[in-house]
N, C-alpha and C positions, 0 to 999 in steps of 0.2 A: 227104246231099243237103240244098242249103239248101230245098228244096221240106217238107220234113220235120223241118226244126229245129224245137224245144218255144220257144224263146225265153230268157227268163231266170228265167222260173219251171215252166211244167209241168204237166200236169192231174195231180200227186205233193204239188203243193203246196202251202201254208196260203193265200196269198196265190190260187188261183182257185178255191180253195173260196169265201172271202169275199166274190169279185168276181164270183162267180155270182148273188148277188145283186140283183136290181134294184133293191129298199131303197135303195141305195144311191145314189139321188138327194140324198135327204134329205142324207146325210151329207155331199157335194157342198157345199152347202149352207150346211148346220151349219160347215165349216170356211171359208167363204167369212165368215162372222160371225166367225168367233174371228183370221182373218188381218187383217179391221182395224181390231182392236185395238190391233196393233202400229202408233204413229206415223210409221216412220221405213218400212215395209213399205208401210203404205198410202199414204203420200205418191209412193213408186216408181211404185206403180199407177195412182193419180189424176196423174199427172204425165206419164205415159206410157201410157196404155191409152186406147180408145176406149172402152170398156166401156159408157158411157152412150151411143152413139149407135148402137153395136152389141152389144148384149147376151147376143141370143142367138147373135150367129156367135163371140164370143168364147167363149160357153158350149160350142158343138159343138167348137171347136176344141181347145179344153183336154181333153172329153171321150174327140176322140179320140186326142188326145196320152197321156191316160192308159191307154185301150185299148189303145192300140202298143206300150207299154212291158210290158202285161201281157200282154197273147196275142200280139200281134207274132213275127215272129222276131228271132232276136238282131241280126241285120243292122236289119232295122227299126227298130227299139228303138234301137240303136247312132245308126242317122242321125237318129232322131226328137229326140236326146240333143244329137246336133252341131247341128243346126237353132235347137233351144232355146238353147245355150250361146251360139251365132255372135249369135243376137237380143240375149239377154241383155246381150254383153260394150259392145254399145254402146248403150245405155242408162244415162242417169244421171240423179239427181233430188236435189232441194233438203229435207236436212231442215227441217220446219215450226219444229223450236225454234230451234237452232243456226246455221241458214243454209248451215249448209255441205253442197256438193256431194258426191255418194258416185254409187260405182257401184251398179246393181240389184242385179249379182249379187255381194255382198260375202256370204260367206259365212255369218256370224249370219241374214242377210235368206232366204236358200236354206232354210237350214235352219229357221227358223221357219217357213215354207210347208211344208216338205216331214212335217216334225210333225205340225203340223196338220191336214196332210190325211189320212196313216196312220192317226194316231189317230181320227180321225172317221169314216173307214171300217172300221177293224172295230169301235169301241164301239160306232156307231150299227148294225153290224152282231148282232154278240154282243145289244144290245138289244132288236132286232128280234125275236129268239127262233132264232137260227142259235148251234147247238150248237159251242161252241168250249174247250176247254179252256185252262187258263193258259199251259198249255206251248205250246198252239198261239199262243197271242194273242204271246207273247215270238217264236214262231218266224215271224210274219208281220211283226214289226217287225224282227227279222233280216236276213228275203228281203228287203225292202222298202227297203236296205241298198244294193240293188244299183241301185235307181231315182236314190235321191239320188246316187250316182256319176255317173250321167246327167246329169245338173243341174249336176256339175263338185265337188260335194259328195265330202270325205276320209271312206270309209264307218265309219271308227273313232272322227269324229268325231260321228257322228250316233248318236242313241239306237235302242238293237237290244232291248230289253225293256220289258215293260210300267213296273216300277220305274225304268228309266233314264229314261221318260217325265215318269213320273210326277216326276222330281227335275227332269229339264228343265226341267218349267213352274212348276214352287217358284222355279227361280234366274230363269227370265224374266222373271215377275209384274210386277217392280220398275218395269218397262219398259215396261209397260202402261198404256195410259188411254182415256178414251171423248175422241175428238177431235173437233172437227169433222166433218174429212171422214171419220170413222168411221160417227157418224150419220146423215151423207148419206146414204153407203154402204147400211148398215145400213136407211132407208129403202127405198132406189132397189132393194136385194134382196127387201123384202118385198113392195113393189106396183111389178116390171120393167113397162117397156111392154111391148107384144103385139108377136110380128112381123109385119114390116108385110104386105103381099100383100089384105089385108081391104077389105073395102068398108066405107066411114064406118057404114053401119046392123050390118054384121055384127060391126066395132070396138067399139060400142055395147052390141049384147050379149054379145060376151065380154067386156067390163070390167065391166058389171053382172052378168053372169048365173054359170050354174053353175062353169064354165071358173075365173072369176076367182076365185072360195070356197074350190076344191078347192086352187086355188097357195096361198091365204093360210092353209086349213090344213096345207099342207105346212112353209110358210116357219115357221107359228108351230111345228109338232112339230120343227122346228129348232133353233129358238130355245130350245123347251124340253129339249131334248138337250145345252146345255150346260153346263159346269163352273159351279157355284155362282157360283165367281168372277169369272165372264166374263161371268154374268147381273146379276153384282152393280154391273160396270164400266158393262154397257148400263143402270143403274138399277132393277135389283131385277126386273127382268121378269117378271110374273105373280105367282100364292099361291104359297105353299109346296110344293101338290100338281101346280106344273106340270109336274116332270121325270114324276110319274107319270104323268101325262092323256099327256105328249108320248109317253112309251113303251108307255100300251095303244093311243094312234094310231096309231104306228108297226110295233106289230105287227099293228095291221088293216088297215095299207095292205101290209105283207107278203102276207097272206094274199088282199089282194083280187087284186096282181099276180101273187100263184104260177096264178093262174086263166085268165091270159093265156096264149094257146097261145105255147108255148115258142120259135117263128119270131118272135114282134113282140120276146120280151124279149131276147133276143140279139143285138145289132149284127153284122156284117159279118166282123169281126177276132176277135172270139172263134168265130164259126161255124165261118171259117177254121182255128182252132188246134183246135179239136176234130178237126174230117176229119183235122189231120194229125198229133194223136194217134190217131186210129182206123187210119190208115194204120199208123204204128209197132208200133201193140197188134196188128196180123196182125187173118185171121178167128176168130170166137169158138169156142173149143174147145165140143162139142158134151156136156154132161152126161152 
């Protein structure tokens, strides 16, 4: 029954262990710095995205784009994939150096997204303090195989292990720089406007007040979750001790959210895929 399909991964597999997680804003996040970095990626986006005028329905969008693929069923997952591709194929944007025009979805530009964001959610995962072994971490980039298929991505050309990541971003590097519109970027992520709905006085204090501290220490335990070398591109950001400061942050915002009753940290589409693994698992055998 499609009422009872797992999807394409599975309450069996590495990939909704990881994604149980709430942490995993942050990581969100974090990967959202390190994609634009890439010139030719982020010109796609600034060229085509409203992003700045809608921020956060772009955010919900994506999130739940990422949700479908992961608890979804495969049907879901499947059309959520064709949705994305049909967007994608008509989109084109003007490299900043070169001049010349390219499609979004040109493969190298896919596949840098789609890195970036894997790898950001389970390190910033794994960093968090969610127990993961190597073998798991290789088999989560594996699964996660099947996402970039979605995207239109050949899954043999996309990195499946931690060390195939790990060479990924050696041979990318080259290709990297802090650009302009990287630094916009790169701002407009750490102080987003608010959504809108607010009264000018209640707009007021959540720009000053607690609301707006609690996002910039998030943005910043971001920032400090990244590669040496992507902190060195944004111009050295922070001491020496901020990947440490970012990761005992990050494991006390773990612990603040595990305290959240378990209905707020769940969306909709994972609740869903749970009932219908519970469906499949029968009733519980009685000790």
């Amino acid at each position: 029954m499609e009422s009872d399909d797992l999807g394409l991964f599975g309450p069996d597999s590495v990939t909704w262990k990881v994604h149980e997680e709430p942490v995993l804003l942050v990581a969100g996040l974090r990967a959202l710095y390190l994609q634009a970095l890439h010139p030719r990626a982020m010109a796609g986006v600034a060229q085509n995205s409203n992003y700045r005028r809608d921020s956060w329905g772009r955010l919900l969008r994506t999130a739940t784009y990422v949700a479908t693929t992961i608890y979804g069923t495969t049907a879901e997952a499947e059309a959520a994939g064709r949705r994305l591709r049909r967007l994608h194929a008509r989109l084109r944007a003007v490299d900043p150096g070169t001049g010349e025009e390219f499609r979004v979805d040109e493969p190298d530009l896919l596949r840098w997204v789609h890195v970036t964001e894997v790898e950001s959610f389970v390190s910033t995962a794994r960093r968090a303090g969610l127990s993961l072994t190597d073998a798991e971490v290789d088999g989560y980039y594996t699964e996660q195989r099947r996402s970039a298929a979605l995207v239109g991505l050949d899954p043999e050309t996309v990195p499946g292990t931690a060390a195939e990541v790990d060479d990924y971003y050696r041979r990318i590097r080259p290709e990297l720089r802090m650009t302009r519109e990287a630094a916009e970027t790169a701002l407009f992520l750490t102080a987003p406007p608010l959504p809108g709905g607010f009264s000018l006085p209640v707009r007021l204090g959540l720009t000053l007040g607690p609301p707006r501290w609690a996002y910039f220490g998030v943005a910043g335990t971001a920032l400090g979750l990244l590669p040496g070398w992507a902190q060195r591109l944004y111009g050295g950001l922070g001491l020496p001790t901020t990947a440490l400061s970012a990761e005992v942050g990050l494991r006390a915002l773990r612990l603040a959210l595990a305290a959240v009753p378990q209905r707020y940290r769940e969306g909709p589409l994972q609740q869903a895929a749970k009932a219908r693994a519970a469906r499949l698992a029968g009733p519980a055998v009685p000790a």
